[in-house]
C-alpha positions as CSV (number, residue, x, y, z in Angstrom):
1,X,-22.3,152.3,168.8
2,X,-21.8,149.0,170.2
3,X,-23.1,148.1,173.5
4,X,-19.6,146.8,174.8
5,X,-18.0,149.8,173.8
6,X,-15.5,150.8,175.6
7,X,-12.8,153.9,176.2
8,X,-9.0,152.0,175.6
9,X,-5.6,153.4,176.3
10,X,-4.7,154.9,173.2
11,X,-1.1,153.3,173.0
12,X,-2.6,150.0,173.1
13,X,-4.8,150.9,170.1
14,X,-1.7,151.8,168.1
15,X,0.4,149.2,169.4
16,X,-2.3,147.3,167.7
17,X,-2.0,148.8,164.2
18,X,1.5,148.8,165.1
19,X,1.6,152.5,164.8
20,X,3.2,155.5,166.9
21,X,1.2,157.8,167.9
22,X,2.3,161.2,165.6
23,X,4.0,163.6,167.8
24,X,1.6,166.2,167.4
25,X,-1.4,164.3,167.8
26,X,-4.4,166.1,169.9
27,X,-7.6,165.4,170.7
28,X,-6.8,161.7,170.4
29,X,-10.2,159.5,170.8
30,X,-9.9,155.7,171.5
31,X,-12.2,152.8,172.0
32,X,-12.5,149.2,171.6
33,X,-15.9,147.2,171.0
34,X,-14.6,143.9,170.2
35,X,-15.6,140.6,172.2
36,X,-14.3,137.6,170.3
37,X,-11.9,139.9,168.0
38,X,-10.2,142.9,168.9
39,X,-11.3,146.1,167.1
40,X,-10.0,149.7,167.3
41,X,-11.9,153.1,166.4
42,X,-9.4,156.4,167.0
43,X,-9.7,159.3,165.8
44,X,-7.2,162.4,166.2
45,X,-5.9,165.5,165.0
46,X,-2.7,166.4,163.4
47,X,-0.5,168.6,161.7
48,X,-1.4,168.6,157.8
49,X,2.3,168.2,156.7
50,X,2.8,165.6,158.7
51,X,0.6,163.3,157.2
52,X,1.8,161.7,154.2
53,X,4.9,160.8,155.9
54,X,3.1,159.4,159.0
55,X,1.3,157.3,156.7
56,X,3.6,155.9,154.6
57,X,5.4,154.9,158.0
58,X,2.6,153.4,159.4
59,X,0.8,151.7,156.7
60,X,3.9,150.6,154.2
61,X,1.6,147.5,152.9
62,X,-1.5,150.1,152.0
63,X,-4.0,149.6,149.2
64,X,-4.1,152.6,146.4
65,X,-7.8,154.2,146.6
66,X,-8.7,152.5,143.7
67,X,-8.1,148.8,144.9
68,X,-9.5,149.5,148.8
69,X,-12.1,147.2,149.4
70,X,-13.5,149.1,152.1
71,X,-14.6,152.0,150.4
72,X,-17.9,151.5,148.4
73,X,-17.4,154.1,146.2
74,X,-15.4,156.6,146.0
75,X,-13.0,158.5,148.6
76,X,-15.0,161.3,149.9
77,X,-12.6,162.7,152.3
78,X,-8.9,164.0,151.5
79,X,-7.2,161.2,151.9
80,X,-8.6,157.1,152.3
81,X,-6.1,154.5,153.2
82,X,-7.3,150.7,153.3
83,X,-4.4,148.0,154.3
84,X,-5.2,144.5,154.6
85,X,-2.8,141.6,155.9
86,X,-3.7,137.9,155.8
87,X,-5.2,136.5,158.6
88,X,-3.8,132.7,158.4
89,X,-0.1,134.9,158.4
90,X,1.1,134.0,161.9
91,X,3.8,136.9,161.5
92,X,1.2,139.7,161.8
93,X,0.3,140.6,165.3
94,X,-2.6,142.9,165.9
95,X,-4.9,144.6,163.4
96,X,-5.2,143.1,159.9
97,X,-7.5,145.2,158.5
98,X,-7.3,148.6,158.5
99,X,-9.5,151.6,157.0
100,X,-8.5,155.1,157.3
101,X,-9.5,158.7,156.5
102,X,-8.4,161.8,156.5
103,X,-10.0,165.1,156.1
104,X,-7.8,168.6,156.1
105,X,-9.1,171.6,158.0
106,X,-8.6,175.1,157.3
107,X,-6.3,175.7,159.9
108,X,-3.5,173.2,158.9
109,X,-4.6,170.1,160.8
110,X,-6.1,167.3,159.9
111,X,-8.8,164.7,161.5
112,X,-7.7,161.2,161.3
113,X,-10.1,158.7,161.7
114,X,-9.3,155.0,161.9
115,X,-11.1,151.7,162.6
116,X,-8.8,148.4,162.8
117,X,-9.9,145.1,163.6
C-alpha cells in the first residue's frame, strides 16, 4: 500500500480507463494512490459470460498475452489483458496504461482486478 492511498468513487476510476462499469458488477473496490499522476486499482466481481465481451468493449487497443509488457512471465490467472496508449498522444484522456486480470470462480463469476495509471 501506498501512504496516500485513498478510497475513489468508482465511476471516476472507470471514467478514467474510459470504461463502464459492467452491469452486474459487485463487490466493486476502488482507490487512487497517485500524487503527480493519477493511478487506479479496482477490483470487482462479475458474471463469467460477461467477460469477454466487456473486455473487448473496454480495451479494443489490448495487447495479446504474449506481447504484454507487464506480465513477467507468464499469465497466471484466467485471463491477463495489458493495453498501452502513447503518452505524447494528446487524444488519449485518462489511463494509458492498463494491466488486468481475471480469475474465474466456481460459482460463475469472476474477480476482476485492474490497475491503470
Amino acid at each position: 500500500m501506498f501512504q496516500d492511498d485513498y478510497g475513489v468513487p468508482c465511476k471516476d476510476a472507470f471514467a478514467y480507463l474510459p470504461a463502464r462499469i459492467p452491469d452486474a458488477a459487485t463487490n466493486l473496490r476502488c482507490r487512487s494512490h497517485g500524487v503527480l499522476d493519477e493511478t487506479f486499482q479496482v477490483t470487482f466481481r462479475m458474471p463469467q459470460a460477461d467477460l469477454d465481451a466487456w473486455v473487448a468493449e473496454s480495451f479494443p487497443d489490448r495487447t495479446p498475452p504474449d506481447k504484454n509488457p507487464f506480465l513477467l512471465g507468464p499469465c497466471e490467472a484466467d485471463l491477463c489483458v495489458g493495453v498501452m496508449r502513447d503518452r505524447m498522444d494528446r487524444s488519449n484522456e485518462g489511463a494509458t496504461d492498463i494491466a488486468l486480470t481475471a480469475r474465474h470462480a466456481d460459482n460463475g463469476t469472476t474477480l476482476v482486478s485492474f490497475d491503470a495509471s
